[in-house]
Steps between C-alpha positions, in 0.01 A plus 500: 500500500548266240657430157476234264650220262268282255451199341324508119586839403786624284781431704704760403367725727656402808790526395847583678353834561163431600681269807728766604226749540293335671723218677837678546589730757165601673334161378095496561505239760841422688651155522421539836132586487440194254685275772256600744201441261657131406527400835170597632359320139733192606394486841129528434512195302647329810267632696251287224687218504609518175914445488620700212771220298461661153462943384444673166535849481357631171615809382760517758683887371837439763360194651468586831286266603667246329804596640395518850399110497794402352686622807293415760333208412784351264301120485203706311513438146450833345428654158496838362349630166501827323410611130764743519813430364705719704358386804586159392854537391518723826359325753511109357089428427388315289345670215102413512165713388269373761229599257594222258666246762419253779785298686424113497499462864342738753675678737416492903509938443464715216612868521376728211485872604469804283467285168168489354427863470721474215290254279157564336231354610515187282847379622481628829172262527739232337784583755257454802426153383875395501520622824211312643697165257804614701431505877465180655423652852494902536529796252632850612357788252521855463397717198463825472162624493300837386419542863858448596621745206260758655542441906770274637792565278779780497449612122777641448702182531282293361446363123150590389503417177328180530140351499327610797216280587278463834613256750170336430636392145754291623306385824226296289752344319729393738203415725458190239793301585576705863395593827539885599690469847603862489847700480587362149444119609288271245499157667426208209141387485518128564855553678663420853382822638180521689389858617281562760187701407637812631852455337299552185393788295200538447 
């Protein structure tokens, strides 16, 4: 199950609305299930060796990720962007299009989930390269894909009006400034992180 906020799209479209249907009561993932899945992301970069001092969250929707680091690990210096103005007067991001912007300085982790199915092809390819400008050490990704849209996710609850490509799409070119290590994780070509050959995907 899954929903989704964007960057590069008309932003008017997640709207007040759009959050409460899809983050309000029965919200697609619970603050608690995203806990779980930011410590487990937290502590496999410890597990690497690779201390996590500095977080973007890109299209962050209610910033729960955000949000979770900012309580537990207060001395992280965090940022949160979103292209919707309602989520940014709501939930205090700063209001980027990661299809058209790159921070300065990379971050130790980048979280962008459920973003670039919104974008066509020509600015989601742009938005991929900002990410790879924008993680210093490791990248967390998601995107819904036609596969997904057709196996793994609960329709019904679920925004399909998007573009659909394969997985493969987005594995070549995040392959060029990433290694695969599996479960979402992108560690930084050239990076802290060193993966043994079977922590790979292959």
């Amino acid at each position: 199950m899954r929903c989704c906020y964007t960057q590069g799209v008309r932003n008017e479209r997640f709207d007040h609305a759009y959050f409460e249907r899809y983050y309000g009561a029965r919200p697609v993932h619970s603050v608690d299930e995203i806990a779980h899945l930011a410590t487990a992301v937290h502590e496999m970069l410890a597990w690497w060796g690779a201390p996590v001092r500095s977080v973007l969250e890109v299209g962050a929707g209610p910033g729960d990720w955000s949000n979770w680091y900012r309580t537990l690990h207060p001395a992280v210096r965090v940022t949160s962007t979103d292209v919707s103005e309602h989520a940014c007067a709501t939930f205090g991001h700063e209001r980027r299009d990661i299809a058209q912007w790159a921070p300065k300085r990379p971050f130790d982790l980048v979280i962008c989930t459920d973003v670039l199915q919104y974008l066509d092809d020509r600015a989601a390819t742009r938005a991929l390269r900002n990410l790879t400008t924008a993680t210093r050490t490791c990248l967390y990704f998601d995107a819904l894909t036609s596969f997904d849209a057709k196996h793994t996710v609960e329709r019904s609850k679920t925004d399909l009006n998007a573009t659909l490509r394969t997985g493969e799409w987005y594995r070549q070119r995040l392959s060029r400034g990433f290694t695969q290590a599996g479960a979402g994780l992108w560690a930084r070509k050239g990076g802290t992180v060193v993966l043994h050959e079977l922590e790979r995907h292959r």
